[in-house]
N, C-alpha and C positions, 0 to 999 in steps of 0.2 A: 864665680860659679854661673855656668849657665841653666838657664830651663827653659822649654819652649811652652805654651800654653794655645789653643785655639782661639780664633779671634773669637766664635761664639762661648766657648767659655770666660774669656776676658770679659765681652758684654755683660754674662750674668752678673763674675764678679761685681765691675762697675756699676749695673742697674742697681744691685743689691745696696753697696756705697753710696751711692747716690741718694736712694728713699731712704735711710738711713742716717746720714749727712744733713738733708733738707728738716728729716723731722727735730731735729736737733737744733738748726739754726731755727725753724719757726716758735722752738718753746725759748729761746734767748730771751731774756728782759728787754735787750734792747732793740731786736728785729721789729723796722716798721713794715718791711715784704721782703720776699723773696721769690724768685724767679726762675725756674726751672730753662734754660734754653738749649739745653743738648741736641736738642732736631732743627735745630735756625740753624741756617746753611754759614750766615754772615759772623754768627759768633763760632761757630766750627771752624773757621778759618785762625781764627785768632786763641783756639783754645780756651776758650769761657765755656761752662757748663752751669753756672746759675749767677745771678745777679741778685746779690742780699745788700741791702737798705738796713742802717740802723740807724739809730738818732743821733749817731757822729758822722758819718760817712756812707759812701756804697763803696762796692766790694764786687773783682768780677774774682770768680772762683772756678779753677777746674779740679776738677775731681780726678785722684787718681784712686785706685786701691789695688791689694794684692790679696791672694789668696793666703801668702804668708803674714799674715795681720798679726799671728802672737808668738813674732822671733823674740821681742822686745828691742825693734830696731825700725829704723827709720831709711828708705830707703829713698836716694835726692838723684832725680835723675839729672842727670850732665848733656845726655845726647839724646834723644828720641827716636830719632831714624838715623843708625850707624850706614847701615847701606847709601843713602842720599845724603850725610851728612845737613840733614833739617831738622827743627823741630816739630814736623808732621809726618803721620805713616800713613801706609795702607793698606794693602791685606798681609802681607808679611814685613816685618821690621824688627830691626836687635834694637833694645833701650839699654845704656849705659849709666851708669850712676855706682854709688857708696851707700854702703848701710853704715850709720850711724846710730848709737847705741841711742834709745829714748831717753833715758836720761842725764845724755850730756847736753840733747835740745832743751832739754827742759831747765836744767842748771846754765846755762850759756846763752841763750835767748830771749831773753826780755820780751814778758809778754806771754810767753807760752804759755797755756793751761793745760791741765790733762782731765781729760771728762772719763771715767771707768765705766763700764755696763753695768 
């Protein structure tokens, strides 16, 4: 199935995800920081959106989100930019990928948690 979406609509989504996302890793037991870098040009490159530190490891994180957040599916992208065949876009780009039901991540994944609102 296709959908087109604006990339200023995208943003809001993502901004939303994003402060969302962060308030959630800083209340973690184990977070010693966290790192917001989505406007660093050098982690833009490499698709990092925040840098989280906890008492086992660091973690570079990109964010993605969708406006369809309660299909009860998981959506894994494959391609990011079908047009340039990359994984970077720019003002227009198809993302390719499978929805995956949530909870066959969650039973098959080791590891996985599910945090409810």
């Amino acid at each position: 199935m296709a959908r087109k979406i604006s990339m200023s609509e995208g943003t809001r989504v993502a901004e939303r995800a994003s402060t969302e996302i962060e308030a959630w890793l800083r209340e973690w037991h184990g977070t010693v920081n966290l790192e917001n870098v989505e406007g660093d040009p050098d982690y833009q490159k490499i698709d990092v959106d925040l840098l989280w530190t906890t008492i086992t490891r660091d973690y570079k994180i990109e964010v993605k989100a969708d406006r369809w957040h309660e299909t009860g599916n998981f959506f894994f992208e494959t391609v990011s930019n079908k047009e340039k065949g990359t994984p970077v876009g720019s003002e227009h780009y198809t993302t390719v990928g499978r929805l995956v039901p949530i909870e066959a991540v969650v039973k098959e994944v080791k590891g996985v948690k599910v945090k409810h609102p």
